[in-house]
N, C-alpha and C positions, 0 to 999 in steps of 0.2 A: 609488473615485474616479470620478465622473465625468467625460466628456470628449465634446466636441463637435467631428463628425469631418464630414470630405468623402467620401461614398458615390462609390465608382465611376462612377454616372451623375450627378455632381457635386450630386448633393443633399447637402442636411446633415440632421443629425440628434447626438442624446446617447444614447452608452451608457453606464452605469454598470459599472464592471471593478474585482473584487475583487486588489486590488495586495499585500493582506494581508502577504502573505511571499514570500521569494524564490524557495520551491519546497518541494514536497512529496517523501516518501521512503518505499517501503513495502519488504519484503522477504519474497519467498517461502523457508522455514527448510525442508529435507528433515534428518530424524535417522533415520538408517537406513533405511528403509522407509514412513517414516511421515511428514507434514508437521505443521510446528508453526505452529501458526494462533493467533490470538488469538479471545478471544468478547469482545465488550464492548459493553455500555447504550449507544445512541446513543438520546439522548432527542428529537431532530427525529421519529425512528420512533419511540416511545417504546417498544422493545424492542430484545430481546440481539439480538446478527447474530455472524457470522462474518467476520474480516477476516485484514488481514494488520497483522503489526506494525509501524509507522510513524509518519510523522507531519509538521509542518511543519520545515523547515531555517532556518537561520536565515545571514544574511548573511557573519559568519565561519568558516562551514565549508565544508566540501564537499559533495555529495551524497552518498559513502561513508563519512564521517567521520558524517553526520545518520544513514545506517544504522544502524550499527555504536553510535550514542549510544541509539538508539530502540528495536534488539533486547534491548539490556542493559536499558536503563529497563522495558520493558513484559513484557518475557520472562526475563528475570535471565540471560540468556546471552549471549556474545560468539562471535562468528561467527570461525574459522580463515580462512574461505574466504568472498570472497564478490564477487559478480561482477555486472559492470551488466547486465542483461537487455532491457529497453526502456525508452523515454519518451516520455510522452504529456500530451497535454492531457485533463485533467479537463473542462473545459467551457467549449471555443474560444470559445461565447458569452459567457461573465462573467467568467472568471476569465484571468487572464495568465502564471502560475504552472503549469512543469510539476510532472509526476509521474515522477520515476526508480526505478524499480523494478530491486531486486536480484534475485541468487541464494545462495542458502547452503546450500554440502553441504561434507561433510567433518566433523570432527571441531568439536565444540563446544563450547566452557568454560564453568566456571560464573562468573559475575558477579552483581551483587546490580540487582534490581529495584527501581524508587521507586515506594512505594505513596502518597506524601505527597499526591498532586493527587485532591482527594476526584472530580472530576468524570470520570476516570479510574478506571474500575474494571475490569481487564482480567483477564481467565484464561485461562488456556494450556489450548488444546483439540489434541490431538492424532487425528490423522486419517490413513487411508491414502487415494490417491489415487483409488481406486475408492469411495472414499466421497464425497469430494468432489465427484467427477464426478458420482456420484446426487443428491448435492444442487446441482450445478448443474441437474443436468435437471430436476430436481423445481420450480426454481423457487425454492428455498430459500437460495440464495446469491446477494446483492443486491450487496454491495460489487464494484466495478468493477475495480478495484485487484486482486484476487484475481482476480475472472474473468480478467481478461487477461494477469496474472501469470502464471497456470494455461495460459490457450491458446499466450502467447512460451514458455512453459517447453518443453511438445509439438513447438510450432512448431521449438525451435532442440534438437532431441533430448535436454533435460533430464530429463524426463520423458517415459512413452509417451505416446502419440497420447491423445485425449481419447475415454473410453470404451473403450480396451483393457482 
């Protein structure tokens, strides 16, 4: 949507601000030792990345309730446990919409996965955190969502320190 605002030093101008949805939802998964991450085709890059499992929220839920809909949908598991960890703006330039990012440890059930949305092609990559962390350093882990999943997680003693 575009919108024509009065700048601080009373100038005008238009920004255009993605109003798309009312928020975004991603979830860092730990299964034992190990984190459960998604891999999926983001055609903007037009290759596989590493992320986290999520996605947009929609106006009659919550941001735990959009978790907990996005874990099962894309990872076929349901979360025992799961806890808000930060939120953030994606990108205070264009978009209006935060990001609430989970936690999930504890025990995990099975649920069913929807593979129906062809544009959606998602795979369960499992990782230990020391791998992670080399593919952050390497450069190889782009999603933002995860990076800073990964640093609040350190940050709030979820996880060790980054590079333990």
């Amino acid at each position: 949507m575009e919108h024509t605002v009065r700048l601080p030093d009373g100038g005008e101008t238009t920004y255009e601000v993605d109003e798309s949805i009312p928020f975004a939802v991603a979830t860092l998964v730990t299964d034992g030792d190990d984190l459960l991450l998604t891999c999926q085709y983001r055609y903007p890059l037009r290759r596989w990345i590493y992320d986290l499992p999520g996605g947009a929220g929609s106006a009659t839920e919550t941001p735990s309730d959009a978790a907990r809909r996005e874990l099962e949908e894309e990872l076929g598991v349901i979360a025992t446990v799961l806890e808000p960890l930060h939120t953030f703006s994606a990108n205070p330039g264009r978009t209006a919409w935060p990001v609430h990012l989970f936690f999930s440890r504890g025990t995990l059930r099975s649920g069913s996965a929807d593979t129906t949305d062809p544009s959606e092609q998602v795979q369960l990559a499992r990782m230990g955190v020391a791998e992670l962390d080399a593919l952050i350093a390497q450069g190889e882990i782009i999603d933002p969502s995860l990076i800073i999943a990964r640093a609040c997680a350190a940050a709030s003693g979820l996880l060790p320190p980054l590079g333990a």
